[in-house]
C-alpha positions as a Python dict, from the first residue, in 0.01 Angstrom:
ca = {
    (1, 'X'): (0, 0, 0),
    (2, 'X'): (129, 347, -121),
    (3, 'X'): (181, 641, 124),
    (4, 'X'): (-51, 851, -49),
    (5, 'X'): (-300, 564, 23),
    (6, 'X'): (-192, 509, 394),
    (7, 'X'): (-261, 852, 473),
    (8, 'X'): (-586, 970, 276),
    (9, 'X'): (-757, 1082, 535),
    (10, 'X'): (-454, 1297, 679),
    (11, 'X'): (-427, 1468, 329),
    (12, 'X'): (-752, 1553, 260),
    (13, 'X'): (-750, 1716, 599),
    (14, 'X'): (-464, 1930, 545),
    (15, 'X'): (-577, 2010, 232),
    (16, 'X'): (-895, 2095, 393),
    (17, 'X'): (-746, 2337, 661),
    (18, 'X'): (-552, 2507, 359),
    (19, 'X'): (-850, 2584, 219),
    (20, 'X'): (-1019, 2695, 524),
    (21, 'X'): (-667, 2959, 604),
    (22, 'X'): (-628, 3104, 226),
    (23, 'X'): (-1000, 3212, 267),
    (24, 'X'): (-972, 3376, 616),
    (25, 'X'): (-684, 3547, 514),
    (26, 'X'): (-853, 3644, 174),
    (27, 'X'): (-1163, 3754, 424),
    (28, 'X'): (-981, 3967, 674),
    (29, 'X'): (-761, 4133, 386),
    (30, 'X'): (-1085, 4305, 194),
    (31, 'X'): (-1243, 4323, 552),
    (32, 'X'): (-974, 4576, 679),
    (33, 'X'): (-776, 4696, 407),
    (34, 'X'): (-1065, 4762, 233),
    (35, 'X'): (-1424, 4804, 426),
    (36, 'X'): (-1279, 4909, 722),
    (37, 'X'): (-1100, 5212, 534),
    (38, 'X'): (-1374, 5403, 480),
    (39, 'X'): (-1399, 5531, 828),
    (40, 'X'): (-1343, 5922, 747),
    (41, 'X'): (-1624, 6134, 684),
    (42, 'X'): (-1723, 6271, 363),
    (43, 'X'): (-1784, 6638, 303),
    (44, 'X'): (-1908, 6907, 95),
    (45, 'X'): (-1936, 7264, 124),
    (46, 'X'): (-2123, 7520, 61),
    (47, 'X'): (-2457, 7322, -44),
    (48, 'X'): (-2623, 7632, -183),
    (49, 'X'): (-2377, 7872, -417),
    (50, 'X'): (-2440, 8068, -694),
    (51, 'X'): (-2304, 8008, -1033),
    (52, 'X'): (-1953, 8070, -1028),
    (53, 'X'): (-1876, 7987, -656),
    (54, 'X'): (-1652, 7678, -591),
    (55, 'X'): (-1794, 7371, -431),
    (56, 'X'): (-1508, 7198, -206),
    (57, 'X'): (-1545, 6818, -126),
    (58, 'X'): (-1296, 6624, 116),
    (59, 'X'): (-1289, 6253, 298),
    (60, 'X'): (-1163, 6383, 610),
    (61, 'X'): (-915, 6163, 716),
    (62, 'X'): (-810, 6052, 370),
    (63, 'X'): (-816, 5642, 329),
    (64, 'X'): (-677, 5403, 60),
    (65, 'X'): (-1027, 5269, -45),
    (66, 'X'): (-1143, 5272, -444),
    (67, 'X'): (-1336, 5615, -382),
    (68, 'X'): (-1535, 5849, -664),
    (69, 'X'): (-1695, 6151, -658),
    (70, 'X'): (-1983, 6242, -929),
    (71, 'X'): (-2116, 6563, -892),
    (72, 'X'): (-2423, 6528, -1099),
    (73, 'X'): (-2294, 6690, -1421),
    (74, 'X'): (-2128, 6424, -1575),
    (75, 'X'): (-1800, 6549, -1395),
    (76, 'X'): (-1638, 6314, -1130),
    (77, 'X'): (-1286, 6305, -937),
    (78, 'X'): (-1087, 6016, -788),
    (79, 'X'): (-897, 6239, -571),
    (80, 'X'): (-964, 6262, -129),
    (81, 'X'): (-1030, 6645, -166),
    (82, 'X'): (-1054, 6930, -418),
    (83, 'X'): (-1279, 7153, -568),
    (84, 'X'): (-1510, 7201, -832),
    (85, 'X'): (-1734, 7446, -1055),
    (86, 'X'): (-2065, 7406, -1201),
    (87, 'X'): (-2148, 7537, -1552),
    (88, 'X'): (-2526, 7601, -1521),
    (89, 'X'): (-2758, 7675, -1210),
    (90, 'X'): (-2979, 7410, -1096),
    (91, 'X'): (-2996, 7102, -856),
    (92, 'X'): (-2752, 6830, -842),
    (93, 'X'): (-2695, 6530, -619),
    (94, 'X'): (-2303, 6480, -582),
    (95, 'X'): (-2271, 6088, -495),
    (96, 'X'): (-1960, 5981, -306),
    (97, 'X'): (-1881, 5607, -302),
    (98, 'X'): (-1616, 5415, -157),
    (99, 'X'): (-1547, 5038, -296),
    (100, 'X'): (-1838, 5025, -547),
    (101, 'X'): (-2069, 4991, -220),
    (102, 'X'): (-2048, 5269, 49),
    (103, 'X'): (-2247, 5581, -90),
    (104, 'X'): (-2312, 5886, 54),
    (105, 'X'): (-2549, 6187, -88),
    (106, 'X'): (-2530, 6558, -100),
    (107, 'X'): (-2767, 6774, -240),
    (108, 'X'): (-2661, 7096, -388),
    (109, 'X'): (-2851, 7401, -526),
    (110, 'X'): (-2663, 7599, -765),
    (111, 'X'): (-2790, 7938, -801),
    (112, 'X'): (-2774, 8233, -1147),
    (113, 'X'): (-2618, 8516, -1079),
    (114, 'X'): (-2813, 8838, -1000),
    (115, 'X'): (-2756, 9132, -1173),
    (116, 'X'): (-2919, 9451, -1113),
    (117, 'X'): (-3139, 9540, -1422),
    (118, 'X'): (-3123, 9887, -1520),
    (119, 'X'): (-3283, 9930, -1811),
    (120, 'X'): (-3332, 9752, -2202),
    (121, 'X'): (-3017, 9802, -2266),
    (122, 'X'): (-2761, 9597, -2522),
    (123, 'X'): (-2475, 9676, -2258),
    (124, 'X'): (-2419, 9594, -1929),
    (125, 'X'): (-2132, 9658, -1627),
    (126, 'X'): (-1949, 9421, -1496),
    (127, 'X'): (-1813, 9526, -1146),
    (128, 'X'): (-1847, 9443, -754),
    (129, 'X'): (-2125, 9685, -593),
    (130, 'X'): (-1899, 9718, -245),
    (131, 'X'): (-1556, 9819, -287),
    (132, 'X'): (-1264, 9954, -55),
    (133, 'X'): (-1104, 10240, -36),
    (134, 'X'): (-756, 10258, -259),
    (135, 'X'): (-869, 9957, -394),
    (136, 'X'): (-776, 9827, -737),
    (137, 'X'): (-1164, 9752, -879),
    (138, 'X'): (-1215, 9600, -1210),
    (139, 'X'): (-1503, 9738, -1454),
    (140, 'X'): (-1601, 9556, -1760),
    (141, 'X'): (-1859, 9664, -2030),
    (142, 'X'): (-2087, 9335, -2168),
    (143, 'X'): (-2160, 9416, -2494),
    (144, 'X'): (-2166, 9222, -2882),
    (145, 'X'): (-2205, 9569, -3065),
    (146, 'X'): (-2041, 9885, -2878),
    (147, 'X'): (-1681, 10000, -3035),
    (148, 'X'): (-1655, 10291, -2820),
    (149, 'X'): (-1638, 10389, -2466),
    (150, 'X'): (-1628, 10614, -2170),
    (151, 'X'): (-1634, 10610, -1808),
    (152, 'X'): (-1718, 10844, -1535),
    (153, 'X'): (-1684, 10638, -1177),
    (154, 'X'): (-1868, 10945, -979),
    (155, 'X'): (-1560, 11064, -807),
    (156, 'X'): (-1378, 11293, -1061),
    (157, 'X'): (-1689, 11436, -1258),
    (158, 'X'): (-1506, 11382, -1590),
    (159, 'X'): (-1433, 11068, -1817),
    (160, 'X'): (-1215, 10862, -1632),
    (161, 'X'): (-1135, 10618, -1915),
    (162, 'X'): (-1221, 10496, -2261),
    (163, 'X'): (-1132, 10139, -2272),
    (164, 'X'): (-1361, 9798, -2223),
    (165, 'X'): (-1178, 9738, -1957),
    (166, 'X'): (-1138, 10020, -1682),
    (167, 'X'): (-957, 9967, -1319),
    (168, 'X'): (-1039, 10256, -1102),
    (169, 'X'): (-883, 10315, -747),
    (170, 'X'): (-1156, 10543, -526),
    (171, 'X'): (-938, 10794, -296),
    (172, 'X'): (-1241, 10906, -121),
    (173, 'X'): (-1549, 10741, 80),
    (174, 'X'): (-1906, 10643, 8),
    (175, 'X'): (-2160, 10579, -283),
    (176, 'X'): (-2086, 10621, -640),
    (177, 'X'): (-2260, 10568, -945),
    (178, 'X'): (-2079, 10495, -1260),
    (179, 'X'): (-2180, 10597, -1582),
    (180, 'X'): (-2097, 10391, -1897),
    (181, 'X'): (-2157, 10593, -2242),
    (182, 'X'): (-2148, 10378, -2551),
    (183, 'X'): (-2205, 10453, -2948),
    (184, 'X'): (-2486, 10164, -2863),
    (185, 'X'): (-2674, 10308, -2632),
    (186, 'X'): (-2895, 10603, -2617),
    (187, 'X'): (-2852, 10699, -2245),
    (188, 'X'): (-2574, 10575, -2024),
    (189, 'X'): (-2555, 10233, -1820),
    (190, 'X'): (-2535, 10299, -1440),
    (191, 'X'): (-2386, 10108, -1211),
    (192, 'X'): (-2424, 10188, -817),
    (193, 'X'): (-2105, 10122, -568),
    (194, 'X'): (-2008, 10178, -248),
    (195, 'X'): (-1670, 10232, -114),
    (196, 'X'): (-1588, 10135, 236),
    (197, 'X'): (-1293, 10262, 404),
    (198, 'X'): (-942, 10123, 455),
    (199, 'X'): (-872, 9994, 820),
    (200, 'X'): (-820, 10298, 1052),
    (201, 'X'): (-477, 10306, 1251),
    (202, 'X'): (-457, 10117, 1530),
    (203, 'X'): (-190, 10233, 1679),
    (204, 'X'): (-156, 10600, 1764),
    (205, 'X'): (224, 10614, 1735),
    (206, 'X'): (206, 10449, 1345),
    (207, 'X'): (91, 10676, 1073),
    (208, 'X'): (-190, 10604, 830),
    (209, 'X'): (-9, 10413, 616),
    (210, 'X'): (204, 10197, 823),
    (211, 'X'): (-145, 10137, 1001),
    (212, 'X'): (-312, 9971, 698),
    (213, 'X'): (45, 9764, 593),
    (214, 'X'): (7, 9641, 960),
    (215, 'X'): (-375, 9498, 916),
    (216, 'X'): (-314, 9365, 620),
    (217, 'X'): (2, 9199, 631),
    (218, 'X'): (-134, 9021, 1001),
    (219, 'X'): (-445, 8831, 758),
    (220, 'X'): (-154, 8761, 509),
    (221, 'X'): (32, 8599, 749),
    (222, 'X'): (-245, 8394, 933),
    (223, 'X'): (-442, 8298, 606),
    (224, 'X'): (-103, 8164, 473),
    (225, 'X'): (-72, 7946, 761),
    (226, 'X'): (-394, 7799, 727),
    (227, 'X'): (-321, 7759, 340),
    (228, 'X'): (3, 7537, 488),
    (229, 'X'): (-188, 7327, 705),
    (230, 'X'): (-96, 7505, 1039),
    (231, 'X'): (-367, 7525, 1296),
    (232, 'X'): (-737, 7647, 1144),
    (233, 'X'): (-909, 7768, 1510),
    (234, 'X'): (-557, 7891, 1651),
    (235, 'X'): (-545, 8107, 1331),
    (236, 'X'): (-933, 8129, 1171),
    (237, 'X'): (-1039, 8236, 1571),
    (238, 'X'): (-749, 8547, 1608),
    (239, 'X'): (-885, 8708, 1312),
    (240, 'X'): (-1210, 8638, 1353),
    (241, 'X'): (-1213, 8826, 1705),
    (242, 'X'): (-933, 9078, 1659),
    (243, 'X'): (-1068, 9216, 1299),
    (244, 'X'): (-1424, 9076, 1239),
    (245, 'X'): (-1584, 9147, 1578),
    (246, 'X'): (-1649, 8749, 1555),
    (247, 'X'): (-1846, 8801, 1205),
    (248, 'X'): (-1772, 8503, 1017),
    (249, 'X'): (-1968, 8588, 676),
    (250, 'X'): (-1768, 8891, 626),
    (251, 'X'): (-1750, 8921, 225),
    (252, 'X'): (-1409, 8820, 108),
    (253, 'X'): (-1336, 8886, -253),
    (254, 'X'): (-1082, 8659, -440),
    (255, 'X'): (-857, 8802, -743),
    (256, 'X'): (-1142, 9024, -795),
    (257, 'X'): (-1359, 8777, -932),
    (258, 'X'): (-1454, 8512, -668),
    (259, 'X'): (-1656, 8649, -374),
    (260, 'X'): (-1737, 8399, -79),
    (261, 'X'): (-1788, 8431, 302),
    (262, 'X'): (-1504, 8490, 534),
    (263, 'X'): (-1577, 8109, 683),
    (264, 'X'): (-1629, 7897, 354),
    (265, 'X'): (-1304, 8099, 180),
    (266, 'X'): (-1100, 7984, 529),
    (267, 'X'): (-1241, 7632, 491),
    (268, 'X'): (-1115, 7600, 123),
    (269, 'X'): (-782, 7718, 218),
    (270, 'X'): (-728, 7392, 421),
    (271, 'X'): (-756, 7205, 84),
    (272, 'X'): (-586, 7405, -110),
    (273, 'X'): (-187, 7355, 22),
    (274, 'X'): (-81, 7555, -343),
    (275, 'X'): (-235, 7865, -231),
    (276, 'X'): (-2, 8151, -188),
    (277, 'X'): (-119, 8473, -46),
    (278, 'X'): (9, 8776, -209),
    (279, 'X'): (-156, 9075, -61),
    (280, 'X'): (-477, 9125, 170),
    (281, 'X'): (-668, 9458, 188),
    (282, 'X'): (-892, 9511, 474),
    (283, 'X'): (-1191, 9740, 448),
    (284, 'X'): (-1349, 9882, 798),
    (285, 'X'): (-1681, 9945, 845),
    (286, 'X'): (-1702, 10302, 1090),
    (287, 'X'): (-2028, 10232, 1224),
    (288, 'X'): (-1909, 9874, 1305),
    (289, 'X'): (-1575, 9958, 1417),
    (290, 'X'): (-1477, 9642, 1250),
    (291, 'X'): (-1317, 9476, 960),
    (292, 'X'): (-1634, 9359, 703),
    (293, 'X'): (-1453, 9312, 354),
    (294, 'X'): (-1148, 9148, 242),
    (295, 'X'): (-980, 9227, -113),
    (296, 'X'): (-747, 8876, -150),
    (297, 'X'): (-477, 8849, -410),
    (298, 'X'): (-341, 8515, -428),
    (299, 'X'): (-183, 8225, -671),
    (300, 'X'): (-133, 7821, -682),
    (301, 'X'): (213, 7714, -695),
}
């Protein structure tokens, strides 16, 4: 009689325990390098925006699960965190899933942009309606048919400039309203702003100047270190309650085009580890006593 034969039933056992190992290994593997990974929570902010406005989305901690993101447009990422920007207004469900299994919902409203309406006209201004003062702001004529132009921003009582494209710096205080004439129009476009003051001097024994350099190079520093992943309430809280007067939807405009609340534009910064902050211009509300604007200036390395 073989081996083989002699000791059937001690082979088919071993081959049965084998068996029995490779799958609990195979088991606990998926169980916990793969299940048990999703155990960070899934975010996305803000869930109401207007067209334009950047929708962040993080796993919070990251994992090493299969993950997606589909935001509802056809778009989707891969990625633990980022960004993203809608194309039209409407309502979209952004589904996050996590090994083809674990799916969370978010519902988010995208909103069109308002524009004040001031009249039947072919052209139309583009520009903020709250500005500060010494500010760079940005004015922009919409228009298919106009060739010429001219701009009076309320403060000189002449033409200012004849371009498309104007930037205008207000040296003085208060509400404007600019006046775009065009070879298209019969009367000019208006467009109302209002110019807030710079920060007032803090210190008694600093000029004017060295006041507002002060202000705004203390957010440059703290909003860089929230950009580099320092501590968000050490940093997010000091300005908050030194400048804000602990007003966290203070309007923070971003290269002159984005425009967000003083929170969500903090919140975004923690994602976004490229960010460098070039300059920060504070605008102070009298009446307030405090800091309500924020004129940002910053790049991705």
């Amino acid at each position: 009689m073989s081996y083989i034969k002699k000791n059937k039933e001690r082979t088919i056992l071993v081959i049965g325990i084998t068996f029995i190992l490779c799958f609990l290994v195979v088991y606990f593997f998926q169980k916990y390098f793969y299940s048990s990974k999703f155990s960070g929570e899934a975010s996305v902010y803000p869930t109401v925006l207007q067209l334009g406005d950047t929708l962040y989305f993080s796993e919070n901690p990251p994992s090493h699960s299969l993950k997606k993101w589909e935001f509802g447009d056809g778009d989707l990422s891969l990625e633990d965190k980022g960004f993203h920007l809608y194309k039209k207004p409407g309502f979209y469900q952004v589904m996050y899933t996590v090994n083809e299994k674990n799916i969370q919902a978010f519902s988010i409203e995208v909103k069109p942009n308002t524009k004040e309406n001031y009249g039947d006209y072919f052209t139309e201004i583009d520009a903020p309606t709250e500005a500060m003062q010494y500010e760079n702001v940005m004015f922009r004529a919409v228009t298919d048919k106009a060739t010429m132009f001219s701009w009076k921003f309320g403060e000189s009582g002449t033409i200012d400039a004849k371009d498309p494209f104007a930037i205008y710096a207000y040296q003085q205080v208060g509400d404007f309203e600019v006046y775009l004439y065009t070879d298209e129009t019969a009367y000019p476009v208006v467009h109302k702003i209002k110019i807030y003051p710079s920060f007032k001097n803090l210190n008694e024994e600093l000029d004017v100047e060295d006041g507002y350099k002060l202000i705004d190079n203390d957010f440059r520093e703290h909003l860089q270190q929230i950009a580099n992943g320092a501590s968000f309430n050490n940093h997010y809280n000091y300005l908050v309650n030194t400048y804000l007067c602990q007003n966290e939807n203070a309007v923070v405009s971003v290269n002159t085009t984005k425009r967000n609340s003083f929170y969500y534009y903090c919140m975004g910064l923690r994602f976004d580890q490229k960010a460098v902050i070039q300059s920060v211009k504070a605008g102070f509300n009298e009446e307030a006593n405090c800091v309500t604007k924020l004129s940002i200036v910053q790049v991705s390395n």
